[in-house]
C-alpha positions in Angstrom: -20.9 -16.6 0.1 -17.9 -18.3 -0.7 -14.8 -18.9 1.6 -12.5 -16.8 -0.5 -15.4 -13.6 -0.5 -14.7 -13.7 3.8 -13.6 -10.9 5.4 -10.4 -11.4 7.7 -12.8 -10.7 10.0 -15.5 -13.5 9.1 -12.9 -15.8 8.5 -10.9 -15.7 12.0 -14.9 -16.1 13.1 -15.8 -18.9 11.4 -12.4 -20.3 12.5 -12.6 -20.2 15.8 -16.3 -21.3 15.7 -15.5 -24.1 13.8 -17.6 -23.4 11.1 -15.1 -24.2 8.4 -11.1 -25.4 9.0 -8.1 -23.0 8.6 -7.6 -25.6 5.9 -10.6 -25.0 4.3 -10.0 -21.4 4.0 -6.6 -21.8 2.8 -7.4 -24.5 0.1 -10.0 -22.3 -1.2 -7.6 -19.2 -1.7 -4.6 -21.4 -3.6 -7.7 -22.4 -5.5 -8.5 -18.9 -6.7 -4.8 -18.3 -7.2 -4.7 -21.5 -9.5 -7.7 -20.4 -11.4 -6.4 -16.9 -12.3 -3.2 -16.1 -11.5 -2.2 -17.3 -14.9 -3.7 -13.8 -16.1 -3.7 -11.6 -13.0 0.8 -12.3 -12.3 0.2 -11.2 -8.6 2.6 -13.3 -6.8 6.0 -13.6 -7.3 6.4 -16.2 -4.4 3.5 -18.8 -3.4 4.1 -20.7 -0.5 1.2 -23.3 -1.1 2.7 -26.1 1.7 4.0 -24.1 4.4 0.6 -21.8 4.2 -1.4 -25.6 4.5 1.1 -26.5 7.5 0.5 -23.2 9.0 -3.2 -23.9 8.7 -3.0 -27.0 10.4 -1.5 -25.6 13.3 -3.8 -23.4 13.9 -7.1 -25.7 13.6 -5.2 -27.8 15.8 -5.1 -25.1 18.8 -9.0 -24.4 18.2 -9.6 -28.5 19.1 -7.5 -27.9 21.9 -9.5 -24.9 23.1 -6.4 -22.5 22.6 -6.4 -19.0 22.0 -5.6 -18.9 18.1 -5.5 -14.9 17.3 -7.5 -12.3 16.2 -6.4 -13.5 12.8 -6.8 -17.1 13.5 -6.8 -18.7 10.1 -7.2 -15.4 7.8 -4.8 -15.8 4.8 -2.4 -12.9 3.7 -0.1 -11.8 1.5 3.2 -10.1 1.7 4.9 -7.5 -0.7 8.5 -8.7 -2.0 10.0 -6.4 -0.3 9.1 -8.2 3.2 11.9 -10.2 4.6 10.7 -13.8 5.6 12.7 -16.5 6.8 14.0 -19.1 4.2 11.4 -17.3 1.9 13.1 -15.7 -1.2 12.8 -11.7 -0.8 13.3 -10.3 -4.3 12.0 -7.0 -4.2 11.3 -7.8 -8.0 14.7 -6.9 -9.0 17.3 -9.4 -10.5 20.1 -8.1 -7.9 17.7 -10.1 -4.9 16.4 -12.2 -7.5 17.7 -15.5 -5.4 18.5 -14.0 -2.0 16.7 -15.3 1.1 16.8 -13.8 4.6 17.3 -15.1 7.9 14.8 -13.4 10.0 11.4 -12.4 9.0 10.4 -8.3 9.3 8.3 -7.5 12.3 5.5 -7.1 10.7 5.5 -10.9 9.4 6.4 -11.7 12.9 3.3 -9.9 14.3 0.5 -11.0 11.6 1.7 -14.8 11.6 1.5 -14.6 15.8 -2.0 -13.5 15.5 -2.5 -16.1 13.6 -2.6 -15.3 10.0 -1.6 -17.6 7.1 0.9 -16.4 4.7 -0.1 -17.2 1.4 3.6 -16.3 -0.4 4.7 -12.8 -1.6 3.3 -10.6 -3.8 4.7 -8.3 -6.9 5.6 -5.0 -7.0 7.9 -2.5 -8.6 11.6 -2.5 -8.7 12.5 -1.8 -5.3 9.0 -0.3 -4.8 9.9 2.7 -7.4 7.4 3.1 -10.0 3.1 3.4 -9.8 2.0 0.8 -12.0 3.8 -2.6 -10.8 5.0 -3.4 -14.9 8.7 -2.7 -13.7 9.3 -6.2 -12.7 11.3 -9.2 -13.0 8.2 -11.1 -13.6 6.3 -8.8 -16.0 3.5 -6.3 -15.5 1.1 -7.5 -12.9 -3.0 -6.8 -14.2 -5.7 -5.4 -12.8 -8.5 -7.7 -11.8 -10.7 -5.1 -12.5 -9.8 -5.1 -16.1 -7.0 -7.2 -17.7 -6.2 -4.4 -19.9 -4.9 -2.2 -17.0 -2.5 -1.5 -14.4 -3.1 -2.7 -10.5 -0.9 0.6 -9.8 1.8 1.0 -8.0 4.2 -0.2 -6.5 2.6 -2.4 -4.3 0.4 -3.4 -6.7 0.8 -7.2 -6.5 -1.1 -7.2 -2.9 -3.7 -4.9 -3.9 -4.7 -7.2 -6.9 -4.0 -10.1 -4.5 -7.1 -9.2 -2.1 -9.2 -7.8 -5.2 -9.1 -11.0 -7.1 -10.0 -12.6 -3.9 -6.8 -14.5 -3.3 -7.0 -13.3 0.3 -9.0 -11.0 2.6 -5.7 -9.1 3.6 -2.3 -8.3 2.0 0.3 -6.2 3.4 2.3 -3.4 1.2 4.5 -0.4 1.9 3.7 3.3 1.3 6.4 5.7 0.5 4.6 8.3 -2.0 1.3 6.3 -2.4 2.4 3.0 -3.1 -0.5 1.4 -1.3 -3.5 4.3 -1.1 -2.9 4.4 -5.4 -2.9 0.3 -6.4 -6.1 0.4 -3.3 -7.5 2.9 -5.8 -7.2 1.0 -9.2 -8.2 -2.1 -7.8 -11.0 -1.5 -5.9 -10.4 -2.1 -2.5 -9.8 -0.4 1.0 -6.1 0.7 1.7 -4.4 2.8 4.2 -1.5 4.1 5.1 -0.7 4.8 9.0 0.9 8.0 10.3 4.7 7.4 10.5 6.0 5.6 13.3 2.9 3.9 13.7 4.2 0.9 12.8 7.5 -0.9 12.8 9.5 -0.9 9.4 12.2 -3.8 10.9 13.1 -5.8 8.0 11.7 -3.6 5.3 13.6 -3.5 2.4 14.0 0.3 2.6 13.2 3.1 -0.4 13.1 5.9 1.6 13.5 5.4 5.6 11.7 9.1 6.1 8.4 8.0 4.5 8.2 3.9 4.3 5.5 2.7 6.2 4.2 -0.5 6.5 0.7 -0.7 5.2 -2.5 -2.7 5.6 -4.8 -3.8 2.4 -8.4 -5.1 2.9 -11.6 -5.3 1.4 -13.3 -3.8 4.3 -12.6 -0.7 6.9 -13.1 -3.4 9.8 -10.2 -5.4 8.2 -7.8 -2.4 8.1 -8.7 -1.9 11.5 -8.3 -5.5 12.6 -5.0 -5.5 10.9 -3.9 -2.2 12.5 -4.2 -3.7 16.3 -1.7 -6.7 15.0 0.7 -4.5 13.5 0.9 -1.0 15.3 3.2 -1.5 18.3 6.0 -0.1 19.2 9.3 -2.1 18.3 12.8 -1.7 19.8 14.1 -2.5 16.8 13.0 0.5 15.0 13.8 3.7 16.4 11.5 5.4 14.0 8.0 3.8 15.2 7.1 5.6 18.4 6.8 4.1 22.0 3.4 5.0 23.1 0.2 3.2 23.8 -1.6 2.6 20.6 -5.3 2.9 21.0 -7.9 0.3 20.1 -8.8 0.7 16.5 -11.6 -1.5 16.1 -13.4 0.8 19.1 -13.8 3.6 16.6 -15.7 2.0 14.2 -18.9 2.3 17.0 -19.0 5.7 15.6 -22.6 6.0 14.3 -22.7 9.1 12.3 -20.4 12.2 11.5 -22.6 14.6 14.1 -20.3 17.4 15.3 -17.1 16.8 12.8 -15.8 18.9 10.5 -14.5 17.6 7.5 -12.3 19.6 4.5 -12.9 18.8 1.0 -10.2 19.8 -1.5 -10.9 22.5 -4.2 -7.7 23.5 -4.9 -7.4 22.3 -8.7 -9.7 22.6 -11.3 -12.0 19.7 -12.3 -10.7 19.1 -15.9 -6.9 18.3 -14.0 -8.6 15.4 -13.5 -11.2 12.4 -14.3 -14.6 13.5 -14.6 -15.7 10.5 -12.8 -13.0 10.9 -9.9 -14.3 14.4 -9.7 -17.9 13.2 -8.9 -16.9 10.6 -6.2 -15.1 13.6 -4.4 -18.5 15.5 -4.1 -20.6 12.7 -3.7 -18.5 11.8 -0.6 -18.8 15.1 0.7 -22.6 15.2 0.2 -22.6 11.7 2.6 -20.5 13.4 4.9 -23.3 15.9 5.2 -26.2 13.6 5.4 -24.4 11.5 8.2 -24.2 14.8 9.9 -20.5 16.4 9.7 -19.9 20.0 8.9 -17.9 20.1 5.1 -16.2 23.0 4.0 -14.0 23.7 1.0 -10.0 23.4 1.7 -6.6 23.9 -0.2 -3.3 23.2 0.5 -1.4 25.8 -2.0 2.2 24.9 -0.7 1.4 21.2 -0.4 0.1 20.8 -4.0 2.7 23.4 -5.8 5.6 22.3 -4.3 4.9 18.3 -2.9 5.7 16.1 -6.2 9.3 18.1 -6.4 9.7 17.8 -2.3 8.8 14.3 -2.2 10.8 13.4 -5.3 14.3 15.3 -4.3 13.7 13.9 -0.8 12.5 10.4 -1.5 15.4 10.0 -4.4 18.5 11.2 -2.2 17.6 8.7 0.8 17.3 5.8 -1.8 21.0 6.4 -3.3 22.0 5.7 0.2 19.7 3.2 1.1 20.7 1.2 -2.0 24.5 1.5 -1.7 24.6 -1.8 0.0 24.2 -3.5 -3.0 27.2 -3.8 -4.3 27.6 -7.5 -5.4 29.8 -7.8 -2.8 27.9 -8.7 0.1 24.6 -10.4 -1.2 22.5 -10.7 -3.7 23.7 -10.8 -7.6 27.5 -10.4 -8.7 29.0 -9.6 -11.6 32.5 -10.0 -12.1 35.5 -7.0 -13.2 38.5 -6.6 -14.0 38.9 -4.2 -11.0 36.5 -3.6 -8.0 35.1 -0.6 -9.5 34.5 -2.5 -13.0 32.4 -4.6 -10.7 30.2 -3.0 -9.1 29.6 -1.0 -11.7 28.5 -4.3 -14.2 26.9 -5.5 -11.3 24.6 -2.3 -11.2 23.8 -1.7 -14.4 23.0 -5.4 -15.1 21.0 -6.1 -12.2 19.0 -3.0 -11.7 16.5 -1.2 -13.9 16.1 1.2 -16.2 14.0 2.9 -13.2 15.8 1.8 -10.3 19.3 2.9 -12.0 17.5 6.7 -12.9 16.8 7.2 -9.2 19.9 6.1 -7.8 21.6 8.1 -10.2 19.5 11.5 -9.3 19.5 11.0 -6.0 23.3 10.5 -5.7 23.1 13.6 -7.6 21.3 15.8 -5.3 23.5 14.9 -2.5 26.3 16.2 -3.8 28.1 19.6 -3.0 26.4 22.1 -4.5 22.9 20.4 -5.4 22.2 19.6 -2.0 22.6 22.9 -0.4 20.1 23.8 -3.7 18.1 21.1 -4.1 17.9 18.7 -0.9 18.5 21.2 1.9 15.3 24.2 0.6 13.3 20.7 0.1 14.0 19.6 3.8 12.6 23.2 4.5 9.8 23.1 2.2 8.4 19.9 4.0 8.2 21.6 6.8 6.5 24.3 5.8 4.1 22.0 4.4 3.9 19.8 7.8 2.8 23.4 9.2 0.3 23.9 6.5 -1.1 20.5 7.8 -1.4 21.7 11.3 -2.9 25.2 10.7 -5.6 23.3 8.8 -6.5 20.3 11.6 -7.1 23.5 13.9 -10.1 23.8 11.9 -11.0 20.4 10.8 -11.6 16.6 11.7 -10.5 15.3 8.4 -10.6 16.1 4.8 -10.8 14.3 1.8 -9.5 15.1 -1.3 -8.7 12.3 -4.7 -6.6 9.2 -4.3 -5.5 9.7 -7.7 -6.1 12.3 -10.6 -7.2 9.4 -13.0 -8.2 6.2 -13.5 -6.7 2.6 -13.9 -4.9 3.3 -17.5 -3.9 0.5 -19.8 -1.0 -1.4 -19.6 2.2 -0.4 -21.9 1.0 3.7 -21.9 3.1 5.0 -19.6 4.6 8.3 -20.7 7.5 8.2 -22.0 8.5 11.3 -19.8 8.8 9.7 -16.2 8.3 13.8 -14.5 4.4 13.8 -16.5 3.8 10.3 -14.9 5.4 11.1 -11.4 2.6 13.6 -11.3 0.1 11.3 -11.0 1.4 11.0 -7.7 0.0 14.9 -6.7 -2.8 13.7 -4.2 -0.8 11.4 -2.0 2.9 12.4 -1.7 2.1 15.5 0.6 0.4 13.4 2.9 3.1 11.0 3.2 5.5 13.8 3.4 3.4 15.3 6.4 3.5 11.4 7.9 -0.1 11.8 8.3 -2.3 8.8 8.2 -4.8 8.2 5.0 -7.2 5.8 4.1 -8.0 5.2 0.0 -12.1 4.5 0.5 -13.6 2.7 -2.3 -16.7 4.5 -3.8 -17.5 1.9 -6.3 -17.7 1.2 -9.8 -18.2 3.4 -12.9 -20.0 2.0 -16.3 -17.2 0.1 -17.4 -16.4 -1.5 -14.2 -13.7 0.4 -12.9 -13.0 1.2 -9.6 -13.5 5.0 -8.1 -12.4 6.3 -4.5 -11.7 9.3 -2.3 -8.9 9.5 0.0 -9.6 10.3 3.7 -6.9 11.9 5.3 -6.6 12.7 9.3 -4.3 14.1 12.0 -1.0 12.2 12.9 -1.4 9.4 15.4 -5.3 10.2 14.7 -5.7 7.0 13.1 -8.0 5.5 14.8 -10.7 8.6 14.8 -9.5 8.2 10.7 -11.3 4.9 10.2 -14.4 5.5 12.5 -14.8 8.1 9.4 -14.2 5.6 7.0 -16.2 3.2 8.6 -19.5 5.6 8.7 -19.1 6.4 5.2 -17.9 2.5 4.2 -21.8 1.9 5.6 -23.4 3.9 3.1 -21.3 3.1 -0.2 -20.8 -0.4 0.6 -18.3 -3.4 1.0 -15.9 -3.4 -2.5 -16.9 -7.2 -3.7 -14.4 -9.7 -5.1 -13.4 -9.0 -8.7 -13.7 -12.0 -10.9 -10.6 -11.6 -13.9 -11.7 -11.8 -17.4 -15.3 -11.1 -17.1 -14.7 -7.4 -18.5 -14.1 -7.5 -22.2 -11.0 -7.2 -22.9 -11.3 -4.0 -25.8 -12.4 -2.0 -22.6 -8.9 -1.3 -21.9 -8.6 0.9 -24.9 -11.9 3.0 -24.1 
């Protein structure tokens, strides 16, 4: 096996064992990045010297018998939406297109102290709004599964980052889906924590009420590695909860599913979605079965009628405020006016997208008198109800799984031209973030063509530990997703 095929948690092995260098490691990721990024357009930001220097350090505390991290010597990516220090933060839109912060987000802060290596930062879509990662100021990024096809989105950049093999981990953010969907068209392990799980400091914010920070792997282990390094509480979040976070990695001893009762979702018919999709969600619950758990049909009839709508009124209101700070006043882009309303609005519409500028513009909307005590207030109310149709259902089961996404990987430069048809592609995940339950998207392999299909595993909040031991059980049977290598599919695939 070759260096850039590791796991994180092979890697921070070898490392430490001094099987191979830090170096070593790192050299042969920017090698993998040189050979195909020039087709994949993963990384907006590649920080090829500091990443050496950093690796460096840290084979220098292994020869001096130091404690170099659980991570010691992994590499990893950042989305763009990450602050890092001296490290341009763009969040792929033209208004941050040159802006650099002074601090770096706590998340960066923990990963790099446990001795990760960041690689540079990855792509995504405008201000993390959109599901394919082609609303960018670098162009579309492509699926290493298939060149013809989306990564998904928005953090779709990191998930093709740890497909292509570029690194073992990548960090994203999950608002609606945006990591648990790009995990799903690319093939690899992704999971969103329950909210409040993990710090959000120096986030470039969407929506405060659903971001979370969000680990990418190629393996359950990994998530769970990355999950003791970054769930913790922070004072500088008053979101992510003070309590003692458990030991992930101890609930992957689990050995089977004996005495757990796991949900599988039925309530849509099979032709709402991929045929294929459709037969990874039994074939999961026929392992969950065999490895002993107790499966039982489920629905969630508010949760699916109601969640795109909820999620979408919600999510859109808090980014109007969130993005009012961008002004061209304080940082980022400017565009001059003849008057200080002239220039914030040329500022605006030059520097923000089509997509970006249709969600500000809804959500600004919705918060005004009249529409909010129609539209945002019942969808406040609505989210709860569906955070108590959550709870009635975890008095009767462990877990359940249901689809990651209604269809697969699609080609690139198809998206509807009706943005509400293509929001519903978001059907499966949104309700879960709007519950802030945890969810892991669990590869299940490849179809005929080589592209990727999954099942999402979804658990009780702050049960995200018991969450992965699941996944972990299941990970056993189906396997390890392997390294994609871009360009070996032909490329008229995409249009089958």
């Amino acid at each position: 096996m070759e260096l850039h095929e590791l796991s994180a948690k092979e890697t921070a092995r070898g490392v430490r064992s001094k099987e191979f260098s830090a170096v070593e490691v790192t050299e042969a990721c920017l090698a993998r990045v040189d050979r195909f990024e020039g087709s994949v357009n993963a990384i907006i930001t590649l920080t090829a010297e500091a990443a050496l220097g950093a690796a460096r350090e840290i084979d220098a505390k292994v020869a001096r018998g130091e404690d170099a991290g659980p991570l010691a010597g992994v590499p990893y990516f950042a989305k763009d939406n990450f602050c890092t220090r001296g490290v341009r933060t763009t969040c792929s839109s033209k208004i941050l297109e040159h802006w650099s912060p002074t601090y770096d987000a706590s998340a960066i802060n923990y990963m790099n102290a446990a001795g990760a290596v960041m690689m540079g930062k990855t792509n995504l879509d405008e201000f993390a709004m959109g599901s394919s990662t082609e609303n960018s100021i670098i162009g579309p990024t492509r699926n290493p599964r298939d060149l013809n096809r989306v990564p998904g989105g928005s953090s779709g950049g990191s998930a093709a980052a740890v497909a292509a093999g570029y690194s073992p981990l990548a960090l994203g953010t999950d608002t609606g889906g945006s990591v648990r969907q790009p995990a799903c068209f690319c093939g690899v392990q992704g999971m969103k924590p329950s909210y409040g799980q993990v710090s959000r400091y120096g986030i470039l914010a969407y929506a405060s009420s659903l971001d979370q920070v969000s680990p990418l792997a190629r393996t359950v282990e990994d998530l769970a590695i990355s999950m003791e390094v970054l769930a913790r509480p922070d004072p500088n979040d008053t979101t992510c909860d003070a309590y003692d976070r458990p030991r992930f990695t101890e609930a992957l001893s689990l050995p089977d599913l004996a005495g757990k009762r796991i949900g599988v979702f039925e309530g849509f018919e099979s032709s709402q979605m991929d045929a294929e999709l459709y037969g990874a969600l039994q074939r999961a619950a026929g392992l969950c079965r065999e490895a002993g758990a107790k499966v039982e049909s489920m629905d969630l009839p508010i949760a699916v009628k109601y969640g795109v709508a909820t999620y979408y009124v919600t999510a859109l209101a808090d980014a109007s405020s969130k993005l009012a700070c961008y002004d061209g006043m304080r940082y980022g882009s400017h565009i001059d006016g003849a008057t200080l309303n002239e220039m914030y609005v040329n500022t605006r519409t030059a520097c923000f997208g089509e997509e970006v500028r249709r969600r500000i513009i809804l959500g600004t909307c919705l918060l005004t008198e009249g529409f909010y005590q129609n539209y945002y207030g019942p969808a406040l109310k609505v989210r709860q109800r569906m955070v108590d149709e959550f709870d009635e259902l975890f008095e009767r089961f462990d877990a359940y799984i249901l689809p990651t996404s209604p269809s697969l990987p699609y080609v690139i430069g198809m998206k509807e031209t009706d943005p509400n048809r293509l929001y519903l592609g978001d059907i499966f995940t949104v309700p879960i973030s709007l519950g802030g339950l945890p969810g892991i998207n669990l590869s299940m392999g490849l179809n005929a063509l080589g592209l990727p299909l999954s099942v999402q595993l979804v658990g009780q909040r702050y049960f995200d530990a018991e969450l992965l031991g699941i996944a972990s059980v299941l990970e056993r049977v189906m396997g390890k997703p392997g390294v994609a290598t871009p360009g070996d599919i032909q490329k008229d695939r995409g249009a089958k």
